[in-house]
N, C-alpha and C positions, 0 to 999 in steps of 0.2 A: 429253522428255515425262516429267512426272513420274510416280514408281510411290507409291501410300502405301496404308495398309493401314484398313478401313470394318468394321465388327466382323470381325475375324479372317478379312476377307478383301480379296486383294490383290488393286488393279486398279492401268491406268495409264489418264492421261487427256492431253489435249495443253496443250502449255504455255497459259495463263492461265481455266484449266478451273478454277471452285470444287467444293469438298467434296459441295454437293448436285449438279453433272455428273457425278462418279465417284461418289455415292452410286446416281444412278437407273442409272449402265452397270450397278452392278451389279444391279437391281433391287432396291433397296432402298428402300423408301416410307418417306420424310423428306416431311413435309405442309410445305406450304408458300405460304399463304394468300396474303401481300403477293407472290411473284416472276408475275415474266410476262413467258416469252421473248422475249429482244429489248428488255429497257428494265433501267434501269438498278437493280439493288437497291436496294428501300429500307429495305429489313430493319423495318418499323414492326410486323409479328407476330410477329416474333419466335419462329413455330412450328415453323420448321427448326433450332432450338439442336442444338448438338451437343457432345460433348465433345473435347477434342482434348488428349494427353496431351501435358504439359509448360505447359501454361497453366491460370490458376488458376479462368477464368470458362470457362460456355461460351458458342460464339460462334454467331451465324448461318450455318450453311451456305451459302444462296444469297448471301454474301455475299464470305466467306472463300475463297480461291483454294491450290488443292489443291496442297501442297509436297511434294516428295522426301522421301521417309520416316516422314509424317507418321502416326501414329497417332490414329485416330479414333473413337469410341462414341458410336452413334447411341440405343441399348435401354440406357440407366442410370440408376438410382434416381435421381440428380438431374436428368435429362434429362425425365423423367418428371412429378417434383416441378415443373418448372419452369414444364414446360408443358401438366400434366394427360397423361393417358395416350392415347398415339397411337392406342389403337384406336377411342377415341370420339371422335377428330379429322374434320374432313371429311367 
């Protein structure tokens, strides 16, 4: 089970669990227009980006499958820029 850390804070999730599963364990609202449990991502909103430290774009959560160690920022100026500001999402 991997453990990775969702703004400074740590959760684990079970093996082939993406970013936005360990985002909502922890309660953390990543919007997410195109997912729908039970079907396959198709990441075409692109309104769960996140950033993930050591890569140079950010990726879709609902997409991306949550690795050991992974450092992750869901609240950052580019995350923001990217996809307008989460509070007036949804």
């Amino acid at each position: 089970m991997p453990k990775l850390t969702i703004d400074q804070r740590e959760v684990e999730v079970p093996e082939g669990a993406t970013v936005l599963d360990a985002a909502r364990t922890l309660g953390i609202d990543v919007p997410a227009l195109c997912f729908r449990e039970g079907c396959k991502a198709s990441t075409s909103c692109l309104a769960c980006l996140v950033r993930i430290d050591g890569q140079q774009r950010l990726v879709p959560s609902c997409a991306t499958r949550a690795g050991e160690g992974m450092q992750v920022e869901s609240e950052t100026a580019a995350v923001h820029e990217a996809g307008g500001p989460r509070s007036n999402c949804c």
